[in-house]
PAMARKE-368701 format. One record per residue: residue in one letter; x, y, z of N, C-alpha, C in turn. Coordinates in steps of 0.05 Angstrom, whole numbers, plus 32768, in hexadecimal, padded with zeros to 4 digits. Example, Ala and Ser with C-alpha at 12.3 -4.5 7.8 and 13.67 -1.06 7.14 Angstrom:
a81087F8E809C80F67FA6809C81087FBE809C/s81017FD3808E81117FEB808F81028001809D/
***
This chain:
x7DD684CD855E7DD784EA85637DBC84F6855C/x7DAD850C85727D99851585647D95852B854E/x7D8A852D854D7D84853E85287D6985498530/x7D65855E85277D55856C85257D42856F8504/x7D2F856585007D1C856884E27D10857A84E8/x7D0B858F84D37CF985A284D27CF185B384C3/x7CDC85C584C47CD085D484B07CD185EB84B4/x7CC985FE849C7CC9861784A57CB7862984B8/x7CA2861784BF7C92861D84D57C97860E84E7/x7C998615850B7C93860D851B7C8185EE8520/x7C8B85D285277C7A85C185237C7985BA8542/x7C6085AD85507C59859C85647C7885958568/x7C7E859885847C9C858B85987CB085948588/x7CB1859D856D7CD185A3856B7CD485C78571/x7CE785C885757CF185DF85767CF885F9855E/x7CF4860C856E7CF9862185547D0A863D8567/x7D15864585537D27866585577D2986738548/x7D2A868C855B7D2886A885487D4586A88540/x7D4B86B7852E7D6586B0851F7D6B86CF8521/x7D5386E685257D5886FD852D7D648701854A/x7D5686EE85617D6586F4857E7D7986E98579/x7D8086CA856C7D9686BE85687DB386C78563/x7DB386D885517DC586DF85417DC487028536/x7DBF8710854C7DB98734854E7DC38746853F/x7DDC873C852C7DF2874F85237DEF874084F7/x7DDD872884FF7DD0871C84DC7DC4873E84D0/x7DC3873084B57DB7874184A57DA88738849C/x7D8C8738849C7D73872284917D6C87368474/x7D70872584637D66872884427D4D87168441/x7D32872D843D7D1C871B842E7D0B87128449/x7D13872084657D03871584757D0C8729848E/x7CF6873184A67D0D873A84BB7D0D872984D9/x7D06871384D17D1186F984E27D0786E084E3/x7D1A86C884E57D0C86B784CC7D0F86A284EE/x7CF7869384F27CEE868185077CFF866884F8/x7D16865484FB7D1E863C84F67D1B86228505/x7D13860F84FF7D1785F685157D3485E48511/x7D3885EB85037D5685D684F57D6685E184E0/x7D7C85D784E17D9385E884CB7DA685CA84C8/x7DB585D084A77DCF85BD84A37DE185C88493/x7DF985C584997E0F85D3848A7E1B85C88476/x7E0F85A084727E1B859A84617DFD85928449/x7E04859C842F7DE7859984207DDF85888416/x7DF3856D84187DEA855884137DD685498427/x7DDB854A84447DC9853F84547DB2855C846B/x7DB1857084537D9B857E845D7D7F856E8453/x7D70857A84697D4F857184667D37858C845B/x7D1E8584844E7D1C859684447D0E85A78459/x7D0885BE84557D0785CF846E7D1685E28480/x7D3385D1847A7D4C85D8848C7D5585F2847E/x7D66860584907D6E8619848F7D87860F848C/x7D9C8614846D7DAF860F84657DC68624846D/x7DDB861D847D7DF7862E848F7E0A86368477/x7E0F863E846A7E24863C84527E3F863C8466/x7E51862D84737E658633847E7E7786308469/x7E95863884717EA7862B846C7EBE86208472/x7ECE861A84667EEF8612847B7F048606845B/x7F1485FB84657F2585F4844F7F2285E48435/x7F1185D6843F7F0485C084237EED85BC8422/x7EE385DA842B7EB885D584237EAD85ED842B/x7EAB85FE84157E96861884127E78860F8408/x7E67861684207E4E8616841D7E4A862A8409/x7E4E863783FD7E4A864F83F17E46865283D7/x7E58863083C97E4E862383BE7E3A861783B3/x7E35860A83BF7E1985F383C17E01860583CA/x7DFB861D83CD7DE1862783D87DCE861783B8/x7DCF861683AE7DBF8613839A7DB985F3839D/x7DCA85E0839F7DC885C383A57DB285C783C4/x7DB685D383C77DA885D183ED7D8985E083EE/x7D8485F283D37D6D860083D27D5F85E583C4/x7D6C85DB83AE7D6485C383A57D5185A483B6/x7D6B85AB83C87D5E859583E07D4885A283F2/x7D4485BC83E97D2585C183FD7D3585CE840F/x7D4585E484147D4A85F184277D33860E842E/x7D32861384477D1D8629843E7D2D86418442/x7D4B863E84467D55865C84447D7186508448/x7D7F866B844D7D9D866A84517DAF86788462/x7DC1866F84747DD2868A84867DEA868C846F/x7DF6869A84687E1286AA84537E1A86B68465/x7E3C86B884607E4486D084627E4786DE845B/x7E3B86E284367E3886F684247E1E86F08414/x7E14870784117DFC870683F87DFF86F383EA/x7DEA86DD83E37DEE86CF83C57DD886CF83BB/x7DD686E4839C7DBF86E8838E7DB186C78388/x7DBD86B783867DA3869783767DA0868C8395/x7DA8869F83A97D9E868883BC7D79869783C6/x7D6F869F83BC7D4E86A883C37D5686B383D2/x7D3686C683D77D2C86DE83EE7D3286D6840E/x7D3686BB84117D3A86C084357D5B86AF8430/x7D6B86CA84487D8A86CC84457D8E86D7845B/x7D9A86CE846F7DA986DB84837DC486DC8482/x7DD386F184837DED86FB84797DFB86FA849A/x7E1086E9849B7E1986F184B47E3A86F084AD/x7E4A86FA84CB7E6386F984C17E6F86D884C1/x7E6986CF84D97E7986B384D67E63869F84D3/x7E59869184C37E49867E84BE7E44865D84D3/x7E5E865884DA7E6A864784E27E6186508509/x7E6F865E850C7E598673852D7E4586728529/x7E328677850F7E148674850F7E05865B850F/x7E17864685007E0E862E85057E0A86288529/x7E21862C85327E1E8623854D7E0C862E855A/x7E0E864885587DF18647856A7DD486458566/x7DD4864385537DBA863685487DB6861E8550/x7DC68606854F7DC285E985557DC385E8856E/x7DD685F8858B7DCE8600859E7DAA860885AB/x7DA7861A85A17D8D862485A47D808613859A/x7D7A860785897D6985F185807D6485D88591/x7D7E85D285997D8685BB85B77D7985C885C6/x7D6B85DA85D27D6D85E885E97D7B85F185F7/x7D91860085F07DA6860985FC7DA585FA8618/x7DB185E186127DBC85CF86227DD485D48636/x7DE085E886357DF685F2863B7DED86028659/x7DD7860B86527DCD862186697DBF86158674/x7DBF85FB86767DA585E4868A7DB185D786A1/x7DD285D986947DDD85CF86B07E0385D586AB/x7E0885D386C77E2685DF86C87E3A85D486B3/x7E4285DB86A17E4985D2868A7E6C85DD868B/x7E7E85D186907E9A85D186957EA985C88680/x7EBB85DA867C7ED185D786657EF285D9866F/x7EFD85C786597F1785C486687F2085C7864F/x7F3885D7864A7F4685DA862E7F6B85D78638/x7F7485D486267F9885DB862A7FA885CE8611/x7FC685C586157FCE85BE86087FCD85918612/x7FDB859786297FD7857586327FC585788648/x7FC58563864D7FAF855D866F7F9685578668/x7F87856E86487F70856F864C7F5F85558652/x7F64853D86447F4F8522864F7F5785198669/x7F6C851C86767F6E851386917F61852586A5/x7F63853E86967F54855886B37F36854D86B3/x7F2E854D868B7F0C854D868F7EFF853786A0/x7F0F8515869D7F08850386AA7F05850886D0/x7F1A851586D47F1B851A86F27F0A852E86FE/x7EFB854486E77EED856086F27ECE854086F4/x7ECE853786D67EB7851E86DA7EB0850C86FA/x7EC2850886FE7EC584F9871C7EBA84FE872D/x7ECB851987297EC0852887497EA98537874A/x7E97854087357E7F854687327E76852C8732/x7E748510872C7E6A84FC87347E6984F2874D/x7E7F84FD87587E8C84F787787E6D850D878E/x7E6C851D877C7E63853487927E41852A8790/x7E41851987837E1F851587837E0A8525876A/x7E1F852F874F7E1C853E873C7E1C85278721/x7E058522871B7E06850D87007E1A852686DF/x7E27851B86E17E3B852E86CF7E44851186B1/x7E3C8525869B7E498519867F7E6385208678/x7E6D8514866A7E8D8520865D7E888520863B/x7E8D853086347E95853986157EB185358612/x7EBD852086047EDF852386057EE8852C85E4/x7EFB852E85E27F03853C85C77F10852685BA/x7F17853385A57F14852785847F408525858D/x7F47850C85807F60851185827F6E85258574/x7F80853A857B7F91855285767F99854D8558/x7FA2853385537FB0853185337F99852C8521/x7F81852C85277F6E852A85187F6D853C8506/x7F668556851B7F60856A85167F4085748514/x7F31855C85267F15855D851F7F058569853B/x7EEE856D853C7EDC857385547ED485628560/x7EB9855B85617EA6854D85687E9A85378554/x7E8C853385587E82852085437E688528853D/x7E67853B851D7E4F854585147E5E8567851C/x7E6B856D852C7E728587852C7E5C85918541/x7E4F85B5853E7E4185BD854F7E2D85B38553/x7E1F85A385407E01859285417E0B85778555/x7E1D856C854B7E1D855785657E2C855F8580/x7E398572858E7E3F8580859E7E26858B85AE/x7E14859485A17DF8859A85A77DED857C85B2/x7DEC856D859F7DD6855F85A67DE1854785BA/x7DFC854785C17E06853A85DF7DFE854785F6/x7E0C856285F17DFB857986077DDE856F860D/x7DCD856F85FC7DA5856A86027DA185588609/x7DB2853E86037DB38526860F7DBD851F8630/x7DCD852F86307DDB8537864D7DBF853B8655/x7DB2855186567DA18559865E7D84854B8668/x7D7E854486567D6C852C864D7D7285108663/x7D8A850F86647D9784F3867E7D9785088694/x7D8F8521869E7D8E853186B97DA3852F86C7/x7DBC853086B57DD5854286B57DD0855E86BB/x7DE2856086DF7DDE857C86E47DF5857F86E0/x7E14857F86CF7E28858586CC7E2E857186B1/x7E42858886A57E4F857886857E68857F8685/x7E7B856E86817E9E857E86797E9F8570865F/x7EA8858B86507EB98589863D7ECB858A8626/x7EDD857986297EF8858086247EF985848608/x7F0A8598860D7F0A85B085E67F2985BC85EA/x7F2885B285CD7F3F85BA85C17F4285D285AE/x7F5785DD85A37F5E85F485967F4585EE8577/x7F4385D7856E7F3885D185547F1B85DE855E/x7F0B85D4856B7EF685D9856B7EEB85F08573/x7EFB85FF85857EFB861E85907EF9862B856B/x7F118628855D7F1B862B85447F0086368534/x7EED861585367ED5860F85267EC686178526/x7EC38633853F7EAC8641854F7E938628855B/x7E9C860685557E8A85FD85687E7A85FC857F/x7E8E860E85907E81861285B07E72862A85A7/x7E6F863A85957E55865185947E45864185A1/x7E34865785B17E1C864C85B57E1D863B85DA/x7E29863A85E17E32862C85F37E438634860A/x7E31863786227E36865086427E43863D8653/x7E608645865D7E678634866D7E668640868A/x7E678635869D7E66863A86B97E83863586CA/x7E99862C86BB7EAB862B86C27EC3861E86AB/x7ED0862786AC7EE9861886907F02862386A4/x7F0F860A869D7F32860D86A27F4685FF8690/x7F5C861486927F75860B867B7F8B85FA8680/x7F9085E8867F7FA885D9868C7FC085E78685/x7FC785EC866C7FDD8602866D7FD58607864F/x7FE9861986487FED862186298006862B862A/x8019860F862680388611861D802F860985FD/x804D861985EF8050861485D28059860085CE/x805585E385C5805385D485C1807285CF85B2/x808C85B885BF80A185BD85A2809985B3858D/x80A685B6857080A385BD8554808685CB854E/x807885CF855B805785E18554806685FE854A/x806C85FE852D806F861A852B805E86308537/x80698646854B806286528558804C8662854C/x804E866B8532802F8682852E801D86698532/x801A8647852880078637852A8001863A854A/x800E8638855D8011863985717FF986468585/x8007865A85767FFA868285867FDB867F857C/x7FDA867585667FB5866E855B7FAA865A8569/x7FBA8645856E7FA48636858B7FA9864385A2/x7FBC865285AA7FBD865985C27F99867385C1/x7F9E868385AB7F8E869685AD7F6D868A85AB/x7F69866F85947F52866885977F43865C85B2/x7F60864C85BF7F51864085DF7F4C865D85EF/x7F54867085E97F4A868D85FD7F30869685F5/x7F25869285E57F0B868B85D87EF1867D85EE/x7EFB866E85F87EEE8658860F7EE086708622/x7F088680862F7EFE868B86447EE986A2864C/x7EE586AE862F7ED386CA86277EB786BA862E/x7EB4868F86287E9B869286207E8986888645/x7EA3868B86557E94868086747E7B86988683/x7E6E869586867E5A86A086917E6086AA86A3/x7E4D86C786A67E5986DF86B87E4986D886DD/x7E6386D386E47E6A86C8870B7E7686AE8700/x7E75869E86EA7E7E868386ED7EA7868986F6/x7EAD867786EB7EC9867286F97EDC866D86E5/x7EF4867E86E07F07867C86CE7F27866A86D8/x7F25864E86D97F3B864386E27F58864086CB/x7F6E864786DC7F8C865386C87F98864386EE/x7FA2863986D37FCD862B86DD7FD9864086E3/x7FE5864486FE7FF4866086FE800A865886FA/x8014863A86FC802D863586F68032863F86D7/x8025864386C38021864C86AA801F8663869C/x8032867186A7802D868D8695801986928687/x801F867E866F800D868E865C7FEE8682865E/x7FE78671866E7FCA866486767FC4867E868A/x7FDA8686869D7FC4869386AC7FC086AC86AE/x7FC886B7868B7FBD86D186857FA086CE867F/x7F9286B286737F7986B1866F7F6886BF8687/x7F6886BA86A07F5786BD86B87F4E86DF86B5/x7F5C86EA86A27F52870986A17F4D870D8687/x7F41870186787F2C870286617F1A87078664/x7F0786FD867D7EE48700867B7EE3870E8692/x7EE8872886977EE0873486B07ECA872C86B7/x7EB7872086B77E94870C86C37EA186FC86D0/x7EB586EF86C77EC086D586D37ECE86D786E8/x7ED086CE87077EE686C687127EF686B08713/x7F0E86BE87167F2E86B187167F3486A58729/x7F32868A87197F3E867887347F598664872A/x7F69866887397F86865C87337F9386468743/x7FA5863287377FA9861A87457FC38616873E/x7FD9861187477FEE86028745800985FA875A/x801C85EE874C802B85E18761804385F3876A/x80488603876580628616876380618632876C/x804A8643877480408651878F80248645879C/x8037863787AF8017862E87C28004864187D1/x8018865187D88008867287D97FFE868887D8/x8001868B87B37FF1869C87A57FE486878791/x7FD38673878B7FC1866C878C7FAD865E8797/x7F9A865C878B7F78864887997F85862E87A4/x7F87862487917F8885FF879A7FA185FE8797/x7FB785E987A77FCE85E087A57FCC85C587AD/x7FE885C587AA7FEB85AA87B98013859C87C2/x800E858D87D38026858687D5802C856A87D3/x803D856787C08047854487BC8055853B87CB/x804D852787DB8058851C87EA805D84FF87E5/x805984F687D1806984DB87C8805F84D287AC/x807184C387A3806F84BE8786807284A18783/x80638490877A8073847187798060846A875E/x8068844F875B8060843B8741804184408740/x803684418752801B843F875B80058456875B/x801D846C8762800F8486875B801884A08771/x800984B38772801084CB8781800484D38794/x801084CF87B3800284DE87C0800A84FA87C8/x7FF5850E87CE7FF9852D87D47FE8853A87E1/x7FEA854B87F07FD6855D87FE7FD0857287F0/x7FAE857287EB7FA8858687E47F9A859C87F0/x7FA685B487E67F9E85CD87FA7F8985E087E3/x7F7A85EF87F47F6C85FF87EB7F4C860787F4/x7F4685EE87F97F2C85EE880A7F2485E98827/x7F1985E588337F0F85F088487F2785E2885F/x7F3885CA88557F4685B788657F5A85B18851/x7F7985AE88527F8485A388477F80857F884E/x7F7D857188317F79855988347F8A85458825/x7F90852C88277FA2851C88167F97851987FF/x7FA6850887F07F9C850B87CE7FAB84F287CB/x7FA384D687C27FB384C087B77FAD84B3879C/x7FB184C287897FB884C9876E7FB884A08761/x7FB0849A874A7FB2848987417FC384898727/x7FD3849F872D7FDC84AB87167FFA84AF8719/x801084AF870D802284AE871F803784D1870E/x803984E2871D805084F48713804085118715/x80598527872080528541871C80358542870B/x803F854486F1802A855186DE800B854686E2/x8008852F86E57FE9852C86F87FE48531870A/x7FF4853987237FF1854887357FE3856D8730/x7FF08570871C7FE2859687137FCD85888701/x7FBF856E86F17FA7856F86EB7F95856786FE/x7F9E855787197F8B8557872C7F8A85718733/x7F8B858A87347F96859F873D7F7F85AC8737/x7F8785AF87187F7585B987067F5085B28701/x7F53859B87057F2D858787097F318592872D/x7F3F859687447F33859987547F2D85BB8762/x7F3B85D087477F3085F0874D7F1985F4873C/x7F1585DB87307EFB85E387167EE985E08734/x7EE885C2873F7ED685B987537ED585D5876A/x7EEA85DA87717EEC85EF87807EDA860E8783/x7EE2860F87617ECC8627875A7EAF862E8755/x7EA4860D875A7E868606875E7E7B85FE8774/x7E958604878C7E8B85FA87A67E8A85DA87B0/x7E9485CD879D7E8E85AF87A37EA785A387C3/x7E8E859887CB7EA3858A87EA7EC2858787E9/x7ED5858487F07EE8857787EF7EE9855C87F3/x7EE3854F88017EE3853488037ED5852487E9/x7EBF853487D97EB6852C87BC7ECE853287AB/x7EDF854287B17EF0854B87A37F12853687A5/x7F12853087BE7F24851287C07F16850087B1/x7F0084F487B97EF784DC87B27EF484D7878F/x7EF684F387857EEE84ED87657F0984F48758/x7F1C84FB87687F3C84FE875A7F4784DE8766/x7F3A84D287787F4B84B287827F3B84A68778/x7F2984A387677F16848E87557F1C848E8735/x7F36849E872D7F39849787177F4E84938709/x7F4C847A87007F65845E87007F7B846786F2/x7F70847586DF7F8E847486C87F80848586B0/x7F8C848E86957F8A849986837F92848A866E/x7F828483865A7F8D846C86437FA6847E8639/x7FBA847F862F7FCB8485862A7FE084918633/x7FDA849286577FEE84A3865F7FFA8490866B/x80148487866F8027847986838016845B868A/x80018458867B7FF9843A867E800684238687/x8008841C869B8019840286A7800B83EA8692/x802083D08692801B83BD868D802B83A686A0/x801E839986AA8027838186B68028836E86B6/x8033835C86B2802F834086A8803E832F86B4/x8042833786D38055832986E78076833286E8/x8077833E86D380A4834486CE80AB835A86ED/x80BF835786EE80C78365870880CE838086FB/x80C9838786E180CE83AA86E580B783B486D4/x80B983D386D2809B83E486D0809E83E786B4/x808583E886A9808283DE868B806B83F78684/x80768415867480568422867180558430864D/x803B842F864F803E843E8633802E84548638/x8037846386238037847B8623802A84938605/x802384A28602801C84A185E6802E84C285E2/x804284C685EE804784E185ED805884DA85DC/x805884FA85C6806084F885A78071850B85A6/x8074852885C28086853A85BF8095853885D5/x80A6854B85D480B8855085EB80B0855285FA/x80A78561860A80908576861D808585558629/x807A854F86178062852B862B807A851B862C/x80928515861E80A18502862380B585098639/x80B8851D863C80CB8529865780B38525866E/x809E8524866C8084852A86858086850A868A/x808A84FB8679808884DD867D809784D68689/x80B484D4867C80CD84CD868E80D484DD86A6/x80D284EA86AB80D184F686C080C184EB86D6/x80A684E986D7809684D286EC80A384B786E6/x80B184AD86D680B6849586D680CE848B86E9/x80DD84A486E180F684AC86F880FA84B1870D/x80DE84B8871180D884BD873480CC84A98744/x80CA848D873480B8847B874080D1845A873B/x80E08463872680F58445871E8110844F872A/x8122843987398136843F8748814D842C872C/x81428426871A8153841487078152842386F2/x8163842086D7815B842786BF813F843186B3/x8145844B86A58135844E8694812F84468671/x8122842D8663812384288650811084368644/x811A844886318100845786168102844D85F8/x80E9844285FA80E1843785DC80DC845485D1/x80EE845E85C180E1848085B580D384788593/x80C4848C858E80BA848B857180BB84A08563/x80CC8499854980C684B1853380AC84AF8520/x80A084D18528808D84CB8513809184D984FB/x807A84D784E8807D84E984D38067850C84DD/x8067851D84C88056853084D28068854584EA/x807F853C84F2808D854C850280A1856684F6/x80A58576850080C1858284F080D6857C84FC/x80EE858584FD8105857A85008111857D8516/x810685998522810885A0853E80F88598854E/x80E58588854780D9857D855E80E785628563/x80EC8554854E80F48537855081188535855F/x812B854F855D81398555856D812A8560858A/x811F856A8586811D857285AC810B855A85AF/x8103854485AE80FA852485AF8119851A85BC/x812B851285A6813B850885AB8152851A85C7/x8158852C85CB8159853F85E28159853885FC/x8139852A85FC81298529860E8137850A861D/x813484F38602813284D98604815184D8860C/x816484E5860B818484E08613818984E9862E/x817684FE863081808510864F816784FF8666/x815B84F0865F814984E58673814884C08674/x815884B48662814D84978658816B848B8661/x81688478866281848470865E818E84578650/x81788457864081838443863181648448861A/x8171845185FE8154845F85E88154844785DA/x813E843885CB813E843485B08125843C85A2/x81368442858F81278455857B811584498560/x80F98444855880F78434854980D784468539/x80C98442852980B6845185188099844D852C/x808F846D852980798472853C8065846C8519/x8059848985108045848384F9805F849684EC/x805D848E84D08078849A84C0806684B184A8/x804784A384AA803284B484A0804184B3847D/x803C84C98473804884CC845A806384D9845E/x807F84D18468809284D68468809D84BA846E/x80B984C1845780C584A2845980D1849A8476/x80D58484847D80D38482849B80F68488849C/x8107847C8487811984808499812D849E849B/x811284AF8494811884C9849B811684D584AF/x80FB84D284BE80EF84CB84D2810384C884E5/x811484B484E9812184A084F9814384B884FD/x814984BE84DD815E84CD84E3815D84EB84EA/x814B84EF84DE8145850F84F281458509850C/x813984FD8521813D84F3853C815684EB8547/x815E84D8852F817F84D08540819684EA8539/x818E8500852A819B8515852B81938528853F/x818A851E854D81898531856F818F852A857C/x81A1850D857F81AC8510859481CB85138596/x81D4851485AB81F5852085B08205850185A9/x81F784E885B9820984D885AE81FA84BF859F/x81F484C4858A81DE84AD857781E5848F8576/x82098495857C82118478857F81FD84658593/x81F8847185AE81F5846285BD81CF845585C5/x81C9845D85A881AB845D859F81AE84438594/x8192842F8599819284198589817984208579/x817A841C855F816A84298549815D8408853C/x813C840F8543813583ED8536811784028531/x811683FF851080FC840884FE80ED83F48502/x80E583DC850D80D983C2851380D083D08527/x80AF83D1852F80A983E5854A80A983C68561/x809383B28550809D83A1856B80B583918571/x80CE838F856480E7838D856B80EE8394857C/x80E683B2857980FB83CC859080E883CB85A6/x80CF83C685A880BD83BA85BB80C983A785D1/x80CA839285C580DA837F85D080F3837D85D5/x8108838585C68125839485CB8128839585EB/x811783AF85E8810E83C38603810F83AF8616/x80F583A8861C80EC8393862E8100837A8635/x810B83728626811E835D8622813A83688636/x8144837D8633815B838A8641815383958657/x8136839386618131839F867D813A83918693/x813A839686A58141838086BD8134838C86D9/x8137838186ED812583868706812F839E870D/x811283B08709811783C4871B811083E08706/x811D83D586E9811683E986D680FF83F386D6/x80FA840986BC80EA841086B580F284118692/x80D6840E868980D5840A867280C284228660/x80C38435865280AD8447864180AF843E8625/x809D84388623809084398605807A844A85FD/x8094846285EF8084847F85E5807B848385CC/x8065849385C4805A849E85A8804B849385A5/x803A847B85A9801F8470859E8007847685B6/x800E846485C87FF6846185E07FE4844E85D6/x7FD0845A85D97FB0844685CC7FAA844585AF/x7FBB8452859F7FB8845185837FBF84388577/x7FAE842385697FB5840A856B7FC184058547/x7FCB841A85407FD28410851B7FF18424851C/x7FF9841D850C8010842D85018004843384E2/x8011845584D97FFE846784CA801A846484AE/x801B8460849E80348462848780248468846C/x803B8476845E80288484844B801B846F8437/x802484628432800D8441841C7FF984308432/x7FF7843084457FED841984597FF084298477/x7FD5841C84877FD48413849F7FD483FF84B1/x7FE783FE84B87FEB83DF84CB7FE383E184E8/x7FD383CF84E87FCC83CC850A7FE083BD8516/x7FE183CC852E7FFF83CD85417FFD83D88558/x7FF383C785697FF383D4858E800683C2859C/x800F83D885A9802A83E185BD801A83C685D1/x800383CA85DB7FFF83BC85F47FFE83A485F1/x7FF0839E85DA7FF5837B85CD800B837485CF/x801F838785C78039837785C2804A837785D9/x8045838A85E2804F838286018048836A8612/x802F83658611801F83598625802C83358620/x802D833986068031832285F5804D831C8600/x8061832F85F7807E832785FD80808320861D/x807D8328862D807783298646806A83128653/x805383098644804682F08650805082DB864A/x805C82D78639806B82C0862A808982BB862B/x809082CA864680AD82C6864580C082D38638/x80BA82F1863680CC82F7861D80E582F6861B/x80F682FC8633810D82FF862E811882E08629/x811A82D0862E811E82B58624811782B985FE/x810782BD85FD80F882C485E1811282D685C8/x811B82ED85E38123830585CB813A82F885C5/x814D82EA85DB816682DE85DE816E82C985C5/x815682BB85C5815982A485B0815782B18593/x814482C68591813C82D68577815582E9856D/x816D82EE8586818082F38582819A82EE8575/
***
């Protein structure tokens, strides 16, 4: 990652900023505008020279440590309040954390404003939209980077936060990247990381309330991803799901911005549509409408719900003018999504996928394509995790009775909750628990599964995906779904489970 060293004067090739144009609404103590080349928020790995950020958040007030950081040779400080021992140069601002960003921005060269720089936010879709908006700006003859996000249960950003967010951006740049997507989540909106950072087009896949997400948590990512849409550049393009209520109130946030809308459910009152016209093991084909020709679409992806994220990557493309035929060719060039409905094959005559969906909402989106493509049984490997509340792990189980037809139920990560709590909060959602086979052994119920399939089935194995450990509160055990499939499967399993029987 690059880093920026520097002094309090201006040196040969590095960069410097006024912290007065920067930041217009600061209050400069001891100076009335201080020229910076570099800043760090954390004061153990500031350099001397550097302009020290006092941020904060839940487990680290800079506000603190100003004295450890003057120590290390800082030549000043941003606060959000006066601090008498921190010396004569002090810039007082309201959010520290916004000031960081754009400072490390501007220091990058506001990398953001060098080339079409596209953002995709929502609740699901977002890595499948960003990969496909990627494509098709690759498709159109547009060298385009992807920024992908930090996984949701993290709870983390980027890596390094606004300084390394910056310094992918300059790198983009630097590789003569005339386009960047990317994908941001509620955390990092949260973190004010995108300060600093002009987009030319962003779209929302939706913003449904998520089940068990207690709703005020809810309404705070819904309100921070609206954050995005204030920051698109005035003529750029504000893309909203009209199938989505509450996504496509965003499109009238940034009066600069125009509204451009896509979905499957009025083909008429919006931009891009499309029509499905077949669904199989293999994937989706559909016609899409909106540009100059309605044209086919043959999806490598199989079910509704990728159908509205091809949707969504093709009104982004739409609203920058890109060909249509760049716009087929970079939605039919991309294979699959690590975690979504991942096939596995290993010669058996029925369909074998994993899946990493952990709520209702992704596990109903799953079976449902699965159901539209298998004329035999549906088998669901389901997982209780820990970290859930109780209504989510019922509307889980809900889901897995009214769509599966045959559940077993066995431990996803139990985290710090005993597992076989986990397990019974779940089997208390459904109407008839008898007819649940309950195996806490994850690759047992793995193979269970697989073992009782027969030609023609289908098989889901939900809650992990690409996550290769199981999480329990003393220990982490490494434990991938695909190994053990691949394994039971190559080796004959059902012969295997019979005798183990």
């Amino acid at each position: 990652m690059a880093r920026w060293f520097v002094d309090r004067l201006p040196q040969r090739g590095i960069p410097s900023v006024s912290l007065r144009r920067l930041l217009p609404g600061a209050k400069f103590v001891g100076c009335p505008d201080w020229e910076v080349t570099g800043c760090a928020v954390d004061h153990r790995r500031l350099d001397p020279g550097q302009v020290f950020v006092a941020v904060r958040d839940a487990r680290y007030d800079g506000h603190g440590h100003i004295a450890d950081a003057l120590d290390r040779g800082a030549a000043g400080v941003v606060v959000e309040r006066v601090v008498p021992e921190a010396g004569r140069l002090q810039v007082v601002v309201d959010d520290a954390r916004a000031a960081h960003a754009r400072i490390c921005h501007a220091l990058a060269g506001d990398p953001s404003e060098r080339m079409a720089t596209l953002g995709v936010t929502g609740v699901r879709g977002k890595t499948v939209v960003s990969m496909m908006a990627r494509s098709i700006m690759e498709a159109a003859g547009l060298r385009c980077g992807l920024v992908g996000g930090a996984p949701a249960e993290s709870g983390a950003t980027w890596p390094g936060g606004a300084a390394g967010l910056a310094a992918i951006l300059a790198h983009m740049v630097e590789q003569k990247c005339e386009a960047g997507v990317i994908e941001i989540g509620a955390e990092s909106l949260e973190a004010r990381g995108l300060e600093g950072v002009t987009f030319q087009a962003a779209v929302a896949t939706d913003l449904a309330l998520p089940q068990g997400v207690p709703t005020e948590e809810a309404l705070r990512r819904r309100r921070a991803k609206a954050r995005l849409f204030r920051k698109i550049a005035p003529g750029g393009a504000a893309v909203v799901n009209a199938d989505d209520p509450a996504a496509e109130i965003l499109g009238g946030l940034n009066l600069d911005a125009r509204r451009v809308s896509f979905g499957l459910q009025r083909p008429d009152q919006v931009d891009v549509s499309a029509t499905i016209e077949r669904v199989d093991s293999v994937g989706t084909r559909f016609q899409l409408h909106g540009f100059d020709r309605s044209v086919p679409v043959t999806l490598r992806l199989i079910g509704e719900r990728h159908v509205s994220h091809a949707l969504a990557a093709a009104a982004l493309a739409w609203s920058m003018h890109v060909d249509v035929d760049a716009v087929v060719a970079g939605l039919e060039s991309v294979a699959g999504v690590a975690g979504h409905l991942e096939a596995v094959d290993e010669g058996q005559d029925f369909d074998v996928r994993i899946d990493e969906a952990r709520d209702a909402t992704a596990l109903a989106q799953a079976l449902a394509a699965l159901r539209s493509v298998s004329a035999g049984r549906i088998h669901l490997v389901l997982s209780a995790h820990g970290d859930q509340d109780r209504a989510e792990r019922r509307a889980l189980a809900m889901v897995a009775e009214q769509a599966a037809d045959r559940v077993i139920l066995t431990l996803g990560d139990p985290r710090t909750e005993e597992p076989d709590r986990c397990m019974d909060d779940v089997l208390g959602g459904f109407r008839r628990p008898g007819k649940v086979h309950v195996e806490p052994d994850r690759r047992r119920a793995i193979e269970t599964s697989l073992a009782d399939a027969r030609r023609g089935d289908a098989v889901l194995i939900a809650g992990k995906g690409r996550n290769a450990f199981q999480i329990f509160a003393d220990r982490v055990v490494p434990f991938d779904d695909f190994a053990v499939t691949r394994s039971f499967l190559a080796n004959g399993g059902r012969v295997a489970a019979s005798r183990s029987a």
